[in-house]
C-alpha positions in Angstrom: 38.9 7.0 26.9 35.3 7.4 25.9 33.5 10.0 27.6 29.6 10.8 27.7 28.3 14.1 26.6 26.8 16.6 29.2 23.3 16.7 28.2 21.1 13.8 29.9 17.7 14.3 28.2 19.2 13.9 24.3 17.7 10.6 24.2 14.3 11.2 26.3 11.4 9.2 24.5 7.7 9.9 24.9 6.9 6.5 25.9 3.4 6.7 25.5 3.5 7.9 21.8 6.3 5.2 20.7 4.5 2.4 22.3 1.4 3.5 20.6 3.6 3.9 17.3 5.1 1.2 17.5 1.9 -0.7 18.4 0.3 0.7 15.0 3.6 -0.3 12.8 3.2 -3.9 13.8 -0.9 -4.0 13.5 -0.6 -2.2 10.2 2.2 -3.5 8.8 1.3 -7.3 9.2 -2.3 -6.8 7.9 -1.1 -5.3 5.1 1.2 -7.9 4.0 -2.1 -10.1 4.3 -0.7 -11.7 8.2 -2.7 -11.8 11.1 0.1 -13.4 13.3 3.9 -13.2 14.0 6.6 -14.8 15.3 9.6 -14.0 17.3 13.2 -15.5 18.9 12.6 -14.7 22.6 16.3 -14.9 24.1 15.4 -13.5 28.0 16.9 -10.4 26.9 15.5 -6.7 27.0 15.2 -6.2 23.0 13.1 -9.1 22.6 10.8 -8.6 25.6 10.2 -5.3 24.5 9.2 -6.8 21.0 7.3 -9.3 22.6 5.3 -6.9 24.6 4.6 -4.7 21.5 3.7 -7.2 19.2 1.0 -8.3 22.2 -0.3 -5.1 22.0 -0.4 -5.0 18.3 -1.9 -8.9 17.6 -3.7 -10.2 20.4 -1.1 -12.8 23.0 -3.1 -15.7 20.9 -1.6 -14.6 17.5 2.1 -13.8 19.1 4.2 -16.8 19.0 7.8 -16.8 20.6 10.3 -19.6 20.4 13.2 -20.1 22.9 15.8 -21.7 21.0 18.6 -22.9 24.1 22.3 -23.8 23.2 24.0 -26.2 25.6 26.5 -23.4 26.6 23.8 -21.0 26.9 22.9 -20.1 30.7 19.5 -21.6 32.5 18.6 -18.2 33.7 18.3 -17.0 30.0 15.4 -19.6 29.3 13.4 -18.8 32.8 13.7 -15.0 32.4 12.6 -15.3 28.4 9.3 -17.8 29.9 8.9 -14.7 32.7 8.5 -12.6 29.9 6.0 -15.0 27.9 4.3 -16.0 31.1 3.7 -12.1 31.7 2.3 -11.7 28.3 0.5 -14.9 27.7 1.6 -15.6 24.4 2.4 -19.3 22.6 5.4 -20.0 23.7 7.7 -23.5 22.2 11.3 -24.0 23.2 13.8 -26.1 20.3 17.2 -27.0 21.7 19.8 -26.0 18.4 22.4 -28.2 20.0 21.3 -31.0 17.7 21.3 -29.0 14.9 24.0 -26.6 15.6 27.3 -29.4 17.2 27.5 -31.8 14.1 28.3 -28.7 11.7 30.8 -27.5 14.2 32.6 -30.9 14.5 32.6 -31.4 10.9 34.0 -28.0 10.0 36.2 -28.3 12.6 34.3 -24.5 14.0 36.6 -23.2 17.7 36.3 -19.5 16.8 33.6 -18.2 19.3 32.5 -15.7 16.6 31.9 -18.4 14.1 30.6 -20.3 16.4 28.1 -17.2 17.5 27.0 -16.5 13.6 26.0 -20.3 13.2 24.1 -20.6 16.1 22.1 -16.9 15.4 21.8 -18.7 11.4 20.0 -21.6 13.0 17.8 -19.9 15.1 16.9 -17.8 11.9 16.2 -21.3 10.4 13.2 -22.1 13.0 11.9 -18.4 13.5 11.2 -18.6 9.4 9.7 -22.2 9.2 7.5 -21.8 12.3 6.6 -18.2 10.3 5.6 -20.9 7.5 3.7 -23.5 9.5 1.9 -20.8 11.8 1.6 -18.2 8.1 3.2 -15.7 10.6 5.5 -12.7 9.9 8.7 -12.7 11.3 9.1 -10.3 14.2 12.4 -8.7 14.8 14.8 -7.4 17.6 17.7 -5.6 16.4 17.8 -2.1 17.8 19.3 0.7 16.3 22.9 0.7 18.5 23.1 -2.6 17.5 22.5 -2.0 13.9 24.3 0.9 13.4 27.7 -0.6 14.5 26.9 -4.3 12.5 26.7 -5.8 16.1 24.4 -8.9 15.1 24.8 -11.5 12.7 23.5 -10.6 9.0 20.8 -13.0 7.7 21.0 -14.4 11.9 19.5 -12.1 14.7 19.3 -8.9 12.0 16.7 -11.2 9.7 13.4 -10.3 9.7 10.2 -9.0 8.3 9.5 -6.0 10.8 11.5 -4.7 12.7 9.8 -2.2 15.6 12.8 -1.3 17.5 15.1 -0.7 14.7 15.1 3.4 15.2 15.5 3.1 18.9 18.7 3.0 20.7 19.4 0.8 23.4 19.0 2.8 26.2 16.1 4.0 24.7 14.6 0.4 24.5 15.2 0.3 28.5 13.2 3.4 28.9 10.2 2.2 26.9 10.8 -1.6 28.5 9.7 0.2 31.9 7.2 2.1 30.3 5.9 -1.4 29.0 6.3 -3.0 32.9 8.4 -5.2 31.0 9.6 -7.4 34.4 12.0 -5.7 36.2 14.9 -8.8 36.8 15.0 -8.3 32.8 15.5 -4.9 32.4 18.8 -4.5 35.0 19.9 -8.2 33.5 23.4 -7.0 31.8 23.0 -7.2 28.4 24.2 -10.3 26.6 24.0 -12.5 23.5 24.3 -15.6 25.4 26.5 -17.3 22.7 29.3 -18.1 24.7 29.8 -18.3 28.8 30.6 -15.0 30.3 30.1 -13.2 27.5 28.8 -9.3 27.6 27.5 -7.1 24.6 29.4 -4.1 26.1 32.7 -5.9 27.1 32.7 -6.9 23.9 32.1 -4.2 22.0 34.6 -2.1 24.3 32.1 0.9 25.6 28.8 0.8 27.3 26.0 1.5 25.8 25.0 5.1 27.9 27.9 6.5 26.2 27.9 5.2 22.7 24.1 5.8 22.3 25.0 9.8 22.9 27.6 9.4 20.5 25.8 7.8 17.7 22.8 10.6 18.0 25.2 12.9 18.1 26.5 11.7 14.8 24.5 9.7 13.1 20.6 12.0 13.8 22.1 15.5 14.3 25.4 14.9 11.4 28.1 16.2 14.1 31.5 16.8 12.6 34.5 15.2 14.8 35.5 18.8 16.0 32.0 19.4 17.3 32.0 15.7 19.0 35.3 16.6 20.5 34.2 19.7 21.6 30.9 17.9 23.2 33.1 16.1 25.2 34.0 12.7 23.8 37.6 10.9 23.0 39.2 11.1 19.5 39.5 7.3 19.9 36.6 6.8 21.0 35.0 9.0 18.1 37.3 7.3 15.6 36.3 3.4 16.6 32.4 4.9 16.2 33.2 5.9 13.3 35.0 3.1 11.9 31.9 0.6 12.9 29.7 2.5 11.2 31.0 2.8 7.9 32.8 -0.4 7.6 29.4 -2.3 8.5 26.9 -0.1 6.1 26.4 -3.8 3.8 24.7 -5.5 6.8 21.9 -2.3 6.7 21.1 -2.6 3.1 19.1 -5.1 0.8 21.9 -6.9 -1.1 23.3 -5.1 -4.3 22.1 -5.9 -7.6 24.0 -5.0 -10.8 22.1 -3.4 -12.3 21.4 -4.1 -16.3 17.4 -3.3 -17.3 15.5 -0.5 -16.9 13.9 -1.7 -13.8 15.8 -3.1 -11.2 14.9 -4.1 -7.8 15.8 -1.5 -5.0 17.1 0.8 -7.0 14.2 1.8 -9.9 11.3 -0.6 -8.6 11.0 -0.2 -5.0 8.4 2.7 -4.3 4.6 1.7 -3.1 3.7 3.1 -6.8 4.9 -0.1 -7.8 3.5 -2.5 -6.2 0.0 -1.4 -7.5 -1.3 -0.2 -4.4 
């Protein structure tokens, strides 16, 4: 059984600085690459709304487009709390049912698996976030925070694809701290957290842990390099430690660009991937 450690503060954020960071990654960042406007998936959810809000801040609402992109499964209360969000903001909003797009492929294949089901429908959405980037010559904005991303729970080139990422080096309970901060609408922030891809479904039912503990863990030993004896000793289960663990190494692919043998002297990311080379 999984148990938090003692200390409460480990993962206490100085919201004013990390919104003002965070704020300056997303300005800088897309003017450099030449952008003046993004584009996000805005699922109802407290990861996107946070995104949302920051790239607001960052852009201007007039040059922050988010998309709602409903399955027929997914639940009514998603779309009105993800136009709450936009409504607060005042950013572009346009909605594109995937059902049309998403059912045929399932039928064909013959797709009942709900994670199968789950990874096409985050694909898809990918799909529209990257031609509306086109048409709109926005960057893609993304919501993937660092729990998440640390224990491969998102769907690679799906919900994980992007261009910038702002809340990639925050954990999740972190991102609720800065979505008050933000006055991010409250019905979102205590919403349980969910991916919406299925009825009933729960990020921490099914990842087996809620997210207060496993953030603890993860700083624990992913930031501060804790051994398992020293976890232990903090407080928290061997299984519990082990399954961590386990996640994190088994899903290290989905963090990194994709490997390329390598044969010349230069190879992308891995000899030619400094600023140096990019002539700047």
């Amino acid at each position: 059984m999984e148990q938090a450690a003692t200390e409460p503060d480990i993962l206490a954020l100085n919201t004013d600085i990390v919104s003002r960071m965070l704020t300056d990654f997303i300005r800088d960042e897309t003017h450099n690459a030449g952008f003046t406007k993004a584009v996000l998936g805005l699922s109802g959810g407290i990861d996107s709304a946070v995104s949302a809000y920051v790239a607001a801040r960052a852009l201007g609402p007039e040059n922050v487009l988010a998309i709602m992109m409903p399955y027929r499964t997914s639940s009514p209360e998603s779309l009105a709390d993800a136009q709450l969000v936009a409504t607060s903001l005042g950013i572009r909003t346009e909605t594109v049912d995937i059902t049309p797009m998403v059912d045929p492929y399932l039928k064909k294949h013959a797709v009942s698996d709900n994670v199968r089901k789950g990874n096409v429908m985050a694909r898809m959405r990918m799909i529209i976030l990257y031609d509306h980037s086109v048409r709109d010559n926005a960057l893609v904005v993304g919501t993937s925070n660092k729990t998440e991303t640390m224990l491969g729970y998102g769907t690679l080139f799906g919900d994980m694809a992007c261009a910038l990422n702002p809340l990639g080096d925050l954990y999740k309970t972190q991102v609720w701290d800065l979505a008050r901060a933000l006055q991010v609408p409250e019905k979102v922030i205590l919403k349980k957290p969910t991916a919406d891809l299925w009825q009933g479904q729960t990020d921490e039912a099914e990842l087996g842990f809620e997210y207060k503990n496993v953030d603890k863990l993860l700083f624990y030993m992913i930031d501060e390099r804790r051994t398992d004896a020293e976890l232990l000793e903090r407080g928290f289960g061997r299984s519990f430690i082990n399954r961590v663990r386990t996640l994190v190494r088994k899903n290290q692919f989905k963090r990194r660009p994709p490997l390329i043998a390598k044969i010349s002297y230069r190879t992308v990311n891995v000899d030619f991937r400094y600023v140096r080379d990019w002539g700047v």
